[in-house]
N, C-alpha and C positions, 0 to 999 in steps of 0.2 A: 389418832382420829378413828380408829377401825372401831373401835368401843360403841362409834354414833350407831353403827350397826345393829348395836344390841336394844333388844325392844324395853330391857333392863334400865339401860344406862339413858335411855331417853326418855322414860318416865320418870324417872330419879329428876334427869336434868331439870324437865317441866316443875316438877314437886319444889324441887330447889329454888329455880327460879320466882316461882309462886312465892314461897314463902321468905325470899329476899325481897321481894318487892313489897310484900305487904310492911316488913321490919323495916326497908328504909322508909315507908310513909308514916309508919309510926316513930319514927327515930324524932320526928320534928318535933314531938311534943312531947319529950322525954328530955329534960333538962339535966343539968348537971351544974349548978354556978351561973355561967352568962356562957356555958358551951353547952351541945347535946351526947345523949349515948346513942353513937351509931349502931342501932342492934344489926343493920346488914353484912358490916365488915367483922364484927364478933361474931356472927359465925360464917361467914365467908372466909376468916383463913384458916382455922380451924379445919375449914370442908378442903382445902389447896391444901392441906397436908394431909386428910383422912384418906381422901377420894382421890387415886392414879388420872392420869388422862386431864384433858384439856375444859371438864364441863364447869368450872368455874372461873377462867376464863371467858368463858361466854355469859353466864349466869349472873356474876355480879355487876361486871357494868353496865349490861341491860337493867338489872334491875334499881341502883344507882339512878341512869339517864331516867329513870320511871320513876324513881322520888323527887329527880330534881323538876318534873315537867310538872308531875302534882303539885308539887310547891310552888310552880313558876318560878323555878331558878334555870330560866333556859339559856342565860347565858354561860352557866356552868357546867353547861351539859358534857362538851367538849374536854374541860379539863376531869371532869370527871370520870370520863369514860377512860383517859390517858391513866389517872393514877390507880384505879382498880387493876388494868392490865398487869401497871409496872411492882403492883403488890404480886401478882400470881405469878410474872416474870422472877422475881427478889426471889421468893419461897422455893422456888422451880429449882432456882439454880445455884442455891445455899443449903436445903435440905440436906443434899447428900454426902454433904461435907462437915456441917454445924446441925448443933441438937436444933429444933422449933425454937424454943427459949431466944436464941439467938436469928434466925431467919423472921419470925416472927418481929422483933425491933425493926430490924430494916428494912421491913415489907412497912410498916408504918411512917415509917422516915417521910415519902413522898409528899404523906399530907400535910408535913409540915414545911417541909422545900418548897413543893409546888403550889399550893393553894394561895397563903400567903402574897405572893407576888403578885401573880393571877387577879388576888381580889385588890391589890394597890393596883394596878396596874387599869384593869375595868372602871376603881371608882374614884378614874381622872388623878393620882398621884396623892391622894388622901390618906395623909400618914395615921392620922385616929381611927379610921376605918380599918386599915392596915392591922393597926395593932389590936384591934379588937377583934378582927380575922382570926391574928395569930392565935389568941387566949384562946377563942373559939376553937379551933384547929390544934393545939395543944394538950386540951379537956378531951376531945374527941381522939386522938391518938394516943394518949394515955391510957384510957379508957377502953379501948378497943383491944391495945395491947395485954392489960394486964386479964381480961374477961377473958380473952381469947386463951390464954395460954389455960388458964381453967378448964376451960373447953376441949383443946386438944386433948389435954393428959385423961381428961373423963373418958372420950370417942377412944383415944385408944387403948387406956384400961377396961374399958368396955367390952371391947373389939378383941381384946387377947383372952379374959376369961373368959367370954363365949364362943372362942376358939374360931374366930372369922365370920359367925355368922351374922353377926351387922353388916359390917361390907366386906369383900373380898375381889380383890383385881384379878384373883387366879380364874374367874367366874368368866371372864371377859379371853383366856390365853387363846382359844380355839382361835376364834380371830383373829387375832395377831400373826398365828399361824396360817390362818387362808390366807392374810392379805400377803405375807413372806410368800407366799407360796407363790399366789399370783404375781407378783413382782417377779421372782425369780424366773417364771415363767414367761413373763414381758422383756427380760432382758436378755433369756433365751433367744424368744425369738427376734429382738432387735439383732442381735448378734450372729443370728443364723442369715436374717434379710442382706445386713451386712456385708454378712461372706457372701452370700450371691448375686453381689452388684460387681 
């Protein structure tokens, strides 16, 4: 979280934000079959693997709950804002163990677990709704999956021969280091109050 600090990392987030929200309102009307292309999640995981720190977490399922309110899907708002999270959670905590290729699947997985039921489950036990969720929701995690991974390899081929100057997290350490600092400082003096009780 020290990164919000940076006058950097919060214009980034706003730009990011901006420009997820404008892609999930355009995602509506960008077909694919009888499913759409989500342009927001194509590059929202790509960004959860380019970009350290927690700003797409914030940034996509704000911007999501903001496609779904343009469209008037407000009842989806809810599950929406859940499986955005559970993508940047998946990514977070598979990264550092499995290449993207593979975090990357499983971060998409959700939309097709959780959506699905969600929408039988809203439209009263309606198995053809259902199933035409699922195709929908299929199209779309397919879709997202395989665009993205394009995406990544670009940002960080990008990002290595211009030797970090696209992004760079090292940009952000100082930070990291006041907030250690002050912490260490806090427990300092918790620990001195302590002794003089």
């Amino acid at each position: 979280m020290y990164r919000f600090r940076s006058l950097k990392y919060l214009a980034t987030t706003g730009v990011i934000t901006g420009l997820l929200m404008v892609c999930g309102y355009a995602s509506s009307f960008i077909k694919i079959g009888v499913g759409c292309l989500q342009l927001a999640d194509i590059i929202a995981l790509p960004l959860i693997t380019f970009i350290s720190g927690p700003m797409i977490l914030f940034t996509n399922p704000f911007a999501m709950a903001f496609a779904d309110i343009m469209g008037g899907y407000f009842v989806f708002i809810p599950i929406t804002i859940v499986v955005r999270i559970l993508m940047f959670v998946i990514i977070r905590i598979l990264e550092p163990y499995f290449h993207f290729i593979i975090s990357h699947f499983f971060a998409v997985l959700p939309v097709l677990i959780i959506y699905p039921p969600y929408t039988y489950f809203i439209s009263n036990f309606d198995y053809s709704y259902a199933i035409t969720a699922l195709i929908n929701d299929a199209v779309q995690a397919i879709s997202t999956y395989i665009f993205s991974l394009f995406i990544t390899w670009f940002l960080i081929r990008i990002n290595s021969v211009s030797y970090g100057h696209l992004w760079s997290d090292n940009d952000f350490d100082y930070l990291r280091a006041t907030a250690l600092e002050n912490s260490n400082l806090e427990q300092s003096k918790e620990i001195k109050n302590n002794g003089n009780k």
